[in-house]
N, C-alpha and C positions, 0 to 999 in steps of 0.2 A: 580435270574433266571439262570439257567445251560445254558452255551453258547455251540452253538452245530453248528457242520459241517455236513450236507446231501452229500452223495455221491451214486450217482447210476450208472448202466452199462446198456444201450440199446443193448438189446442182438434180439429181436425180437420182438418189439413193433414200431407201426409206428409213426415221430413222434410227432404227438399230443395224443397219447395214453400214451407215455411216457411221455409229459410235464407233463400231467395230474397227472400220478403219482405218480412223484414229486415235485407237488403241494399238492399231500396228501400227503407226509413222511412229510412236513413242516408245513401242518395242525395237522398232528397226534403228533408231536415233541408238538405243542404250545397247544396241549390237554392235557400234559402231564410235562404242565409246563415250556416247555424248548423255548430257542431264537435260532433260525437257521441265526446264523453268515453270513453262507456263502453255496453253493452248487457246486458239482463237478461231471462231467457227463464224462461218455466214449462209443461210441459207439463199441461194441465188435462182432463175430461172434459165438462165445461160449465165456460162466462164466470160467476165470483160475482156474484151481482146487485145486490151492495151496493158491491163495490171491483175487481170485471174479475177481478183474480190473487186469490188466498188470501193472508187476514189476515197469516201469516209471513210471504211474497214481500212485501209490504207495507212491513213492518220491515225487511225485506232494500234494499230500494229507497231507505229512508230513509236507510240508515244508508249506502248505497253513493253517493246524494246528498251527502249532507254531502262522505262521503270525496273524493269526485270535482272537490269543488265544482261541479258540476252548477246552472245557473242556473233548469233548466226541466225535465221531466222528458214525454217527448213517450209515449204508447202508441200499440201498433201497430192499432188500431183503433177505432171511433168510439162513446163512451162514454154511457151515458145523462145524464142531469142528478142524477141520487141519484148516479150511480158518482163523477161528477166532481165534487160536492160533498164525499162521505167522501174521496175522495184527496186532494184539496187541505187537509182540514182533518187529513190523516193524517201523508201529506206534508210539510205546513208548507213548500210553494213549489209556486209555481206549475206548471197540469197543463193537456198538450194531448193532444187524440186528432188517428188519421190525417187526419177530415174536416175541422177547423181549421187543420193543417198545410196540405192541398192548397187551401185557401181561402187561407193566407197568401199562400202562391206565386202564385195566379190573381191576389190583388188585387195584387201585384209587378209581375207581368210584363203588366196590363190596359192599354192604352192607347188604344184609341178611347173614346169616350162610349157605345158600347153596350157592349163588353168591361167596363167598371170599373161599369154598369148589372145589369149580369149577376153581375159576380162578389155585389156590394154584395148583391141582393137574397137570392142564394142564401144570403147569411152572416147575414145578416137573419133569415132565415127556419131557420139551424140555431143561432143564439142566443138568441133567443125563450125556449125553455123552459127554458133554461137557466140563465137570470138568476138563477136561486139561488144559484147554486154561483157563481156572479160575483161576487155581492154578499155569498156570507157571513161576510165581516170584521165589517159594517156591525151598529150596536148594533138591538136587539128591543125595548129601553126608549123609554121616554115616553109622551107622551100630545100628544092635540092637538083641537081639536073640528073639527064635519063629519064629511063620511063616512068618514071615515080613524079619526075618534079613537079607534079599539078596536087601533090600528095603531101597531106600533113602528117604528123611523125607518126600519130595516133594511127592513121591510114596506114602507113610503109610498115609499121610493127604487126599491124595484124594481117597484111600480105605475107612479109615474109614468115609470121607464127602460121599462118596457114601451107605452103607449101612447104616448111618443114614438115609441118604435119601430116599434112598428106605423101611427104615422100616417107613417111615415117612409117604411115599407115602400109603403104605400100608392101614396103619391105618385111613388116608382120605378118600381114597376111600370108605371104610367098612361103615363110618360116612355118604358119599354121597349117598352109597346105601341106608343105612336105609331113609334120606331122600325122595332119590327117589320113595324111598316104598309108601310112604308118599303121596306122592303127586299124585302116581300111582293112590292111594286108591282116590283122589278128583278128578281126572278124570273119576273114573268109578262113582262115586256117581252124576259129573255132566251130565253124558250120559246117569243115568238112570233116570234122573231129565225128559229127552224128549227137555229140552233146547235149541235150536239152538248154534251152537258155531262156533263164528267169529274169526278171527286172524288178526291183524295187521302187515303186514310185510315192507321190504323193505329195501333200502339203507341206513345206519348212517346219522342222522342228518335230515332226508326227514319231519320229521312233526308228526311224527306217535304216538307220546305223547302228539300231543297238539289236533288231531282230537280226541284223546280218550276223554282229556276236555272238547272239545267243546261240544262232546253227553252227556257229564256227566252232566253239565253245564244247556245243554237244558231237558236232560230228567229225572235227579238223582238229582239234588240239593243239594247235600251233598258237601260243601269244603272239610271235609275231603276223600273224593272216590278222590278226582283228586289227579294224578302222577305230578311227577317230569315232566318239560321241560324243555329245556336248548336249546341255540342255540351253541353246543359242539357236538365234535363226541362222542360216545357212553353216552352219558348223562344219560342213564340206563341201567343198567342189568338185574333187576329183572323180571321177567314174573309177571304180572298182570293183574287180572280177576277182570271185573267188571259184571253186570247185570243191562242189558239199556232196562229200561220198558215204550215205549211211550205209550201214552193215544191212548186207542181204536185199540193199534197196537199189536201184537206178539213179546214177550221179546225176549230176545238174549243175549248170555255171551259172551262180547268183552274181547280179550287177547292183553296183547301191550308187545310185544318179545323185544329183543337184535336184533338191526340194525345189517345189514350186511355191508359188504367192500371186496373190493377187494382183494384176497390173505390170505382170512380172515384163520389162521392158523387151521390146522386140527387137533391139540390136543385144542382147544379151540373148534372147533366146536361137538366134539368126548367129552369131558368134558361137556358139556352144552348142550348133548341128552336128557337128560333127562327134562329139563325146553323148549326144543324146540319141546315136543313131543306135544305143545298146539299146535304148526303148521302144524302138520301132521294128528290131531287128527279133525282139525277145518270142519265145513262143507264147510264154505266160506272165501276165503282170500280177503283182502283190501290191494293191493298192494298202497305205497303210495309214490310217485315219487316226488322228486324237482323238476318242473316245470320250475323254476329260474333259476338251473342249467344246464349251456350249454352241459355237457356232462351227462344227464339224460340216455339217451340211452346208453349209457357202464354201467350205475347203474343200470338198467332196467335188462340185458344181467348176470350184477352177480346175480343179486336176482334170475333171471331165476335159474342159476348153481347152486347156495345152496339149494335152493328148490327141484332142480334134485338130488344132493347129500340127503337130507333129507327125501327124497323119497314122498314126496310132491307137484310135478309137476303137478298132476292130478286134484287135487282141484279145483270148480269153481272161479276165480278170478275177481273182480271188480278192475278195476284202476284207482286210484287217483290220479291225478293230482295237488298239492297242490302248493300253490304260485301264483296261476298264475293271480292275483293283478299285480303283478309284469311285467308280460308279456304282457300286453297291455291290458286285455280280461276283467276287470271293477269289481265290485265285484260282481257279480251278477256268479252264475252258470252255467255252460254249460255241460250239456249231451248230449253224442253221443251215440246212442244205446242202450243196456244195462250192460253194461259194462266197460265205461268209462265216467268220473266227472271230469272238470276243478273246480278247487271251491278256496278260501281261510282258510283256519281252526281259523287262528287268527282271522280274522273279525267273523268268525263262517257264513259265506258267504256260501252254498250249504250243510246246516246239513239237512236238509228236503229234499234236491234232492236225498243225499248220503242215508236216512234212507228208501226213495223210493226203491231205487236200490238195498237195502239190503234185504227188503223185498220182493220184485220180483223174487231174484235169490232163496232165500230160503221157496217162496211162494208152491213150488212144498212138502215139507213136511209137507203139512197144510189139512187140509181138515173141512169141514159144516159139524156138527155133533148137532142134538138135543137128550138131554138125560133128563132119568128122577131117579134122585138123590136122595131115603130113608133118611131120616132127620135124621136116628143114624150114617149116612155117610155125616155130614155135614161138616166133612176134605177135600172131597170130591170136594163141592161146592167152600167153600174158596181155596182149591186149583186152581181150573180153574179160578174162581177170579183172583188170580195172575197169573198164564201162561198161561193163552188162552184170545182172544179176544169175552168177552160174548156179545151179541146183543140181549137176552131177556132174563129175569126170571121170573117163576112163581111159586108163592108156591101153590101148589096142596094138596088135601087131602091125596093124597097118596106118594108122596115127592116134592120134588124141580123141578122143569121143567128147564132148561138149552137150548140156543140155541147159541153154540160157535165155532169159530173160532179153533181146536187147533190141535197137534200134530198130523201126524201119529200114533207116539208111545203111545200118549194119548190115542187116539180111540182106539187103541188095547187092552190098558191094563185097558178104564173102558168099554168092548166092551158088559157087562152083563146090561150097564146102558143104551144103546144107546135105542132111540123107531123108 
């Protein structure tokens, strides 16, 4: 395991905002494999724009490296290409900030072709500038003819590692588009479906993979539909669509996104537009909060902001409460309103309260409709079958008689069957 040094700068955090922090760079370090040795804090007025901390803190860092044997030395925030050049050469061992840490992690844990597309391109695109301070071991001597030969070796490596890079980047992108295309095309096919669409959101780590199981569990019975849980920060990447059909109730296509965090980098959130368009597109969000966790309300506060960023603010939201076994409140349920659930997800403790609430918020796209369905439209019938809630049939001489629960969009689009 990579032995690693935290170091951060309170520049305007107050500070239990900042313990907090950096108590995630130390969690995000051991997401990522590594052991945080040691931590080193400064409180500043402004970031120095040559080396982040002040020149003492500097020496202080180095000499508590050595001590530490520290292999790497990680900051708690994301460093220019001057910052991380003077460090590394101040230092004398290698330097990472927050943004490359949370890119290590994403490319870890990416496993489909668009997730390790996604991560690739975002880390593409925040080492670019950076190539300096990458390369500057590398000798400034020599000569060579062409357009280079005013150029030392140090120079000619990091030209040509840049327009590899960038042809590289290139070519990803192209790749990620056609996927996006892709997947564009299953969005419009699920919206023409008339399907309710739920989304899963929230802070890293909150639960939001294991409440998807637990509905999957109660209303799917497939062990193969259940995702990944992990009690790790970003445990998934993938976006995943299920279809949660209770008995007697109106289905719904649950999505379980990429948790959020704090400071979460914006070529990662700018790369993963395209898999985060299940959040924007959704009718209803299930925001799902660690309850256990003392500082919920600062996770609470970012989910808000990337939501605003994602342009997603406006959605109706239900909030989860999950953990809260933990917190004194038993396993048993507790709703407040209609729009917040203290519940457990492991115990599967409040999946009936939560499928209530789900139902109520997205009750207003429903509507009683009886129809009468021609037997060479018995696609028709089996359809409503699966996405509407039927409450009687009858076969009649002259077709199916239908009395169901179903979409707005439904009644629209079979509005020639309706009596």
């Amino acid at each position: 395991m990579e032995r690693v040094l935290i170091v951060g700068a309170n520049i305007d955090k107050k500070p239990q905002e900042f313990e907090l922090a950096m108590e995630e760079m130390v969690s995000l370090a051991a997401a990522c494999g590594m052991e945080a040795v040691g931590r080193m804090e400064q409180n500043m007025e402004s970031a120095n724009t040559a080396t982040y901390i002040g020149s003492g803190k500097v020496e202080e860092v180095r000499e508590a490296a050595r001590a530490l044997e520290a292999e790497l030395v990680i900051f708690d925030n994301g460093l220019s290409p001057i910052q991380l050049r003077n460090l590394q050469r101040a230092l004398d061992c290698p330097v990472m900030d927050r943004t490359t840490l949370i890119l290590e992690i994403f490319s870890e844990r990416a496993r489909t072709r668009e997730a390790k597309l996604q991560v690739e391109v975002a880390r593409l695109q925040y080492m670019l500038p950076r190539l300096v301070g990458l390369h500057d071991a590398l000798s400034r001597q020599g000569g060579a003819s062409g357009a280079m030969s005013n150029k030392g070796a140090g120079e000619k490596k990091i030209e040509l590692d840049r327009r590899r890079l960038e042809q590289r980047l290139t070519s990803m992108k192209r790749e990620l588009e056609a996927i996006s295309g892709e997947r564009r095309t299953q969005r419009k096919k699920r919206a023409e479906s008339g399907i309710p669409r739920v989304a899963l959101v929230g802070y890293t780590n909150a639960g939001k993979s294991t409440i998807m199981n637990a509905l999957l569990s109660a209303y799917v019975k497939d062990e193969e539909k259940q995702v990944l849980e992990k009690d790790m920060l970003f445990a998934t990447l993938d976006t995943t669509v299920r279809r949660i059909a209770p008995p007697d109730r109106n289905a719904f296509l649950l999505s379980d996104t990429v948790g959020f965090i704090s400071n979460l980098p914006h070529s990662l959130v700018k790369a993963f537009r395209s898999t985060l368009e299940e959040v924007r597109e959704a009718d209803l969000l299930l925001q799902v909060i660690d309850y256990a966790d003392e500082n919920y309300t600062e996770h609470m506060r970012v989910t808000k902001e990337t939501l605003r960023e994602l342009g997603a603010e406006q959605i109706p939201m239900i909030y989860v409460f999950n953990k809260a076994d933990l917190c004194g409140m038993g396993q048993l349920a507790t709703v407040q309103g209609d729009d917040r659930l203290y519940m457990s997800a492991k115990s599967s403790a409040g999946i009936d309260a939560l499928l209530a609430l789900i139902e109520g918020k997205l009750s207003g796209g429903y509507r009683d409709c009886e129809l009468l369905i021609p037997y060479k439209r018995g696609d028709i019938a089996s359809y409503l079958k699966d996405n509407a809630v039927v409450s009687a049939t009858d076969y009649r001489d002259d077709g199916i008689y239908m009395k169901a629960n179903v979409s707005v969009r439904d009644a629209g689009r079979y509005a020639q069957y309706l009596v």
